[in-house]
C-alpha positions in Angstrom: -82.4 -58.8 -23.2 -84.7 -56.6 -21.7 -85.9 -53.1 -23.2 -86.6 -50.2 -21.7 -89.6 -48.1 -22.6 -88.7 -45.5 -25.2 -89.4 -42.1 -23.2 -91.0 -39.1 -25.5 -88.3 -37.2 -27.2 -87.7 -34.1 -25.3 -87.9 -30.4 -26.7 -83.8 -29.9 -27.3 -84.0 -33.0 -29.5 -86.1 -31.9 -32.6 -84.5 -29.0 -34.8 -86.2 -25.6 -34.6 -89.6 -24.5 -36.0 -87.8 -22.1 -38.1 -85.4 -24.4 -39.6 -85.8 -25.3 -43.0 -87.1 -28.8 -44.1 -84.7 -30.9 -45.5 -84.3 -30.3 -49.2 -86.1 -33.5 -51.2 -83.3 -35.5 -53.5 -84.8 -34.3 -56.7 -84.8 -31.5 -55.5 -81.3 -31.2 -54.7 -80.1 -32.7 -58.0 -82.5 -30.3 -59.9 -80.9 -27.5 -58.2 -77.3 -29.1 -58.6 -77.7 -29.6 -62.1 -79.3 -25.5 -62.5 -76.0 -24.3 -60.1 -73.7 -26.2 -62.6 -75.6 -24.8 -65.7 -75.3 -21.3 -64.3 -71.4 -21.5 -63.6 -70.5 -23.3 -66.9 -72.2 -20.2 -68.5 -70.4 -17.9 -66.5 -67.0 -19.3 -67.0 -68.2 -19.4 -70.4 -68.6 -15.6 -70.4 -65.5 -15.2 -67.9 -63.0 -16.7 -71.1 -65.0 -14.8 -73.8 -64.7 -12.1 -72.0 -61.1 -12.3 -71.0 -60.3 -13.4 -75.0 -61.5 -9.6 -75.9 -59.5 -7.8 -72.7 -56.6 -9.4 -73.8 -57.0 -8.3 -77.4 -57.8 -5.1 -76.7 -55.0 -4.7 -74.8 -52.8 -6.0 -77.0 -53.4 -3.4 -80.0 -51.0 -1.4 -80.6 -52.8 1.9 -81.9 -56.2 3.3 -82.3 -56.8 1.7 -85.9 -56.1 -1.6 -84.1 -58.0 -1.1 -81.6 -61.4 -0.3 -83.1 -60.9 -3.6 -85.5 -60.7 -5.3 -81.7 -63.8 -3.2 -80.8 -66.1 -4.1 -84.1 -64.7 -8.0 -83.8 -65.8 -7.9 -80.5 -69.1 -6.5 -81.3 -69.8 -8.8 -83.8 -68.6 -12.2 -81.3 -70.5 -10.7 -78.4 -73.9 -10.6 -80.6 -73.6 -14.0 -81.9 -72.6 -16.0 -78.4 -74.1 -13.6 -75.6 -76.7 -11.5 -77.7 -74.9 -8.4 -77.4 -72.6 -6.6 -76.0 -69.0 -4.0 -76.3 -65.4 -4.0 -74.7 -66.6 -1.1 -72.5 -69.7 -3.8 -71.2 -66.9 -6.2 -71.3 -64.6 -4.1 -69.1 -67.6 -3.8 -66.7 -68.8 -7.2 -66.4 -65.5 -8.0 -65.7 -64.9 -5.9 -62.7 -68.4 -6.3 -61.1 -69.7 -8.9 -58.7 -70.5 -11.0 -61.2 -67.2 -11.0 -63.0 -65.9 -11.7 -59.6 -67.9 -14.7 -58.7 -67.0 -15.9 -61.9 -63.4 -15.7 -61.2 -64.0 -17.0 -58.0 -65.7 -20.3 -59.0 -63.0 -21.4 -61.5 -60.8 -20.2 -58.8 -62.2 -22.4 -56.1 -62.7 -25.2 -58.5 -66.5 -25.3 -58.7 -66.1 -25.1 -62.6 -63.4 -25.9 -64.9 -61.8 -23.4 -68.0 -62.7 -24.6 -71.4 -61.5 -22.0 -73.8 -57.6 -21.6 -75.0 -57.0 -19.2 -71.5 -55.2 -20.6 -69.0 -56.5 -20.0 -65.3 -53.5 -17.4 -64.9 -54.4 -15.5 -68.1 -57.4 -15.2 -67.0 -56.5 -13.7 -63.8 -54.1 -11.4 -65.9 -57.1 -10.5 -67.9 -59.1 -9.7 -65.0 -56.6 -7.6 -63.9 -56.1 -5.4 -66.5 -59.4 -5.0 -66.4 -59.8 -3.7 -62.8 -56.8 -1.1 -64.1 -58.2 0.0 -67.3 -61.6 0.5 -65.3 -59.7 2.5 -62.5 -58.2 4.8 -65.1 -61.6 5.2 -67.2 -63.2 6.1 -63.8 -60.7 8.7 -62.6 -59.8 10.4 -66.0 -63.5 10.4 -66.8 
Protein backbone atom coordinates (compact mmCIF):
# COMPACT_ATOMS: atom_id res chain seq x y z
CA UNK A 1 0.00 0.00 0.00
CA UNK A 2 1.51 3.12 -0.99
CA UNK A 3 2.07 6.24 1.36
CA UNK A 4 1.82 9.58 0.68
CA UNK A 5 4.33 12.04 1.93
CA UNK A 6 3.17 13.59 5.19
CA UNK A 7 2.79 17.46 4.12
CA UNK A 8 3.88 20.10 7.13
CA UNK A 9 1.08 20.75 9.46
CA UNK A 10 -0.51 23.87 8.53
CA UNK A 11 -1.02 27.01 10.88
CA UNK A 12 -4.98 26.29 11.91
CA UNK A 13 -3.69 22.83 13.17
CA UNK A 14 -1.46 23.68 16.24
CA UNK A 15 -3.36 25.38 19.32
CA UNK A 16 -2.60 29.10 19.95
CA UNK A 17 0.53 30.67 21.33
CA UNK A 18 -1.39 31.84 24.15
CA UNK A 19 -2.96 28.74 25.12
CA UNK A 20 -1.84 27.07 28.13
CA UNK A 21 0.38 23.90 28.07
CA UNK A 22 -1.22 20.98 28.98
CA UNK A 23 -1.23 20.48 32.74
CA UNK A 24 1.55 17.51 33.61
CA UNK A 25 -0.33 14.34 35.51
CA UNK A 26 1.35 15.02 38.72
CA UNK A 27 0.52 17.94 38.40
CA UNK A 28 -3.06 17.45 37.94
CA UNK A 29 -3.35 14.94 40.81
CA UNK A 30 -1.43 17.34 43.12
CA UNK A 31 -3.85 19.88 42.43
CA UNK A 32 -6.86 17.38 42.56
CA UNK A 33 -5.80 16.16 45.80
CA UNK A 34 -5.23 20.27 47.13
CA UNK A 35 -8.98 21.10 45.43
CA UNK A 36 -10.44 18.11 47.49
CA UNK A 37 -8.49 19.17 50.70
CA UNK A 38 -9.86 22.62 50.34
CA UNK A 39 -13.62 21.55 49.94
CA UNK A 40 -13.53 18.82 52.61
CA UNK A 41 -12.40 21.75 54.94
CA UNK A 42 -15.00 23.93 53.77
CA UNK A 43 -17.86 21.63 54.19
CA UNK A 44 -16.16 21.01 57.34
CA UNK A 45 -16.69 24.60 58.35
CA UNK A 46 -20.17 24.80 56.28
CA UNK A 47 -21.76 21.91 59.08
CA UNK A 48 -19.82 23.49 62.10
CA UNK A 49 -21.05 26.37 61.13
CA UNK A 50 -24.61 25.52 60.34
CA UNK A 51 -24.53 23.30 63.97
CA UNK A 52 -24.16 26.87 65.75
CA UNK A 53 -27.02 28.77 63.38
CA UNK A 54 -29.25 26.23 64.21
CA UNK A 55 -28.57 26.47 67.94
CA UNK A 56 -28.72 29.86 68.05
CA UNK A 57 -31.81 30.01 66.57
CA UNK A 58 -33.28 27.63 68.54
CA UNK A 59 -32.91 29.45 72.07
CA UNK A 60 -35.57 30.52 73.35
CA UNK A 61 -34.42 33.74 75.43
CA UNK A 62 -31.44 35.83 75.92
CA UNK A 63 -29.97 33.65 78.86
CA UNK A 64 -30.13 30.77 76.28
CA UNK A 65 -28.76 32.38 73.87
CA UNK A 66 -25.42 33.68 75.31
CA UNK A 67 -24.86 29.93 76.71
CA UNK A 68 -25.17 29.22 72.62
CA UNK A 69 -22.79 32.22 72.13
CA UNK A 70 -19.84 31.15 74.86
CA UNK A 71 -20.33 27.28 73.56
CA UNK A 72 -19.77 28.46 70.30
CA UNK A 73 -16.88 30.46 71.31
CA UNK A 74 -15.23 27.84 72.97
CA UNK A 75 -16.02 25.06 69.72
CA UNK A 76 -14.91 27.63 67.19
CA UNK A 77 -11.39 28.16 69.10
CA UNK A 78 -10.67 24.53 69.40
CA UNK A 79 -11.63 23.34 65.58
CA UNK A 80 -11.17 26.69 63.46
CA UNK A 81 -8.87 28.75 65.89
CA UNK A 82 -11.37 31.28 66.54
CA UNK A 83 -14.28 32.63 65.86
CA UNK A 84 -18.22 34.03 67.17
CA UNK A 85 -21.96 33.47 65.95
CA UNK A 86 -21.86 37.05 64.57
CA UNK A 87 -18.35 35.71 62.36
CA UNK A 88 -20.45 32.67 61.91
CA UNK A 89 -23.46 34.52 60.54
CA UNK A 90 -21.04 36.27 58.14
CA UNK A 91 -19.16 33.49 56.85
CA UNK A 92 -22.20 31.98 56.19
CA UNK A 93 -23.76 34.54 53.94
CA UNK A 94 -20.48 35.51 52.01
CA UNK A 95 -19.00 34.11 48.93
CA UNK A 96 -17.38 31.70 50.64
CA UNK A 97 -20.22 30.33 52.64
CA UNK A 98 -21.86 30.19 49.25
CA UNK A 99 -19.31 28.18 47.40
CA UNK A 100 -19.43 26.07 50.25
CA UNK A 101 -22.99 25.41 49.82
CA UNK A 102 -22.61 25.14 46.37
CA UNK A 103 -20.01 22.38 46.28
CA UNK A 104 -21.98 19.99 48.62
CA UNK A 105 -24.77 21.17 46.52
CA UNK A 106 -23.35 20.11 43.23
CA UNK A 107 -21.85 17.03 44.70
CA UNK A 108 -18.15 17.93 44.55
CA UNK A 109 -18.04 17.10 48.40
CA UNK A 110 -20.05 15.04 50.57
CA UNK A 111 -21.76 16.16 54.33
CA UNK A 112 -20.09 14.37 57.23
CA UNK A 113 -21.56 15.87 60.33
CA UNK A 114 -25.19 14.94 61.90
CA UNK A 115 -26.84 17.88 59.20
CA UNK A 116 -28.64 16.67 56.56
CA UNK A 117 -28.07 18.51 53.10
CA UNK A 118 -31.57 20.21 53.67
CA UNK A 119 -30.69 21.43 57.23
CA UNK A 120 -28.08 22.85 56.02
CA UNK A 121 -29.74 24.73 53.43
CA UNK A 122 -32.29 25.75 56.23
CA UNK A 123 -29.34 26.84 58.20
CA UNK A 124 -28.10 28.90 55.50
CA UNK A 125 -31.10 30.42 55.23
CA UNK A 126 -31.71 31.67 58.42
CA UNK A 127 -28.69 32.99 58.20
CA UNK A 128 -29.07 35.18 55.05
CA UNK A 129 -32.46 36.47 57.19
CA UNK A 130 -30.91 37.09 60.51
CA UNK A 131 -28.08 38.97 58.44
CA UNK A 132 -30.72 41.05 56.53
CA UNK A 133 -32.41 42.09 59.75
CA UNK A 134 -28.89 42.83 61.58
CA UNK A 135 -28.08 45.02 58.51
CA UNK A 136 -31.21 47.02 58.25
CA UNK A 137 -32.04 47.47 62.03
CA UNK A 138 -28.33 48.27 62.55
Amino acid sequence: MPTEPRTPSSPTDQPPADAPAATPAPARAAQSAGKARRLRTEADKLEAFCVVVRAASAATDHAAFAEVSRAASKALKAKFGGGSITSVFAWLTSSAGKDALDSVLAGEVELMGPLSTEEIVEAVALAQKAELLRATEG
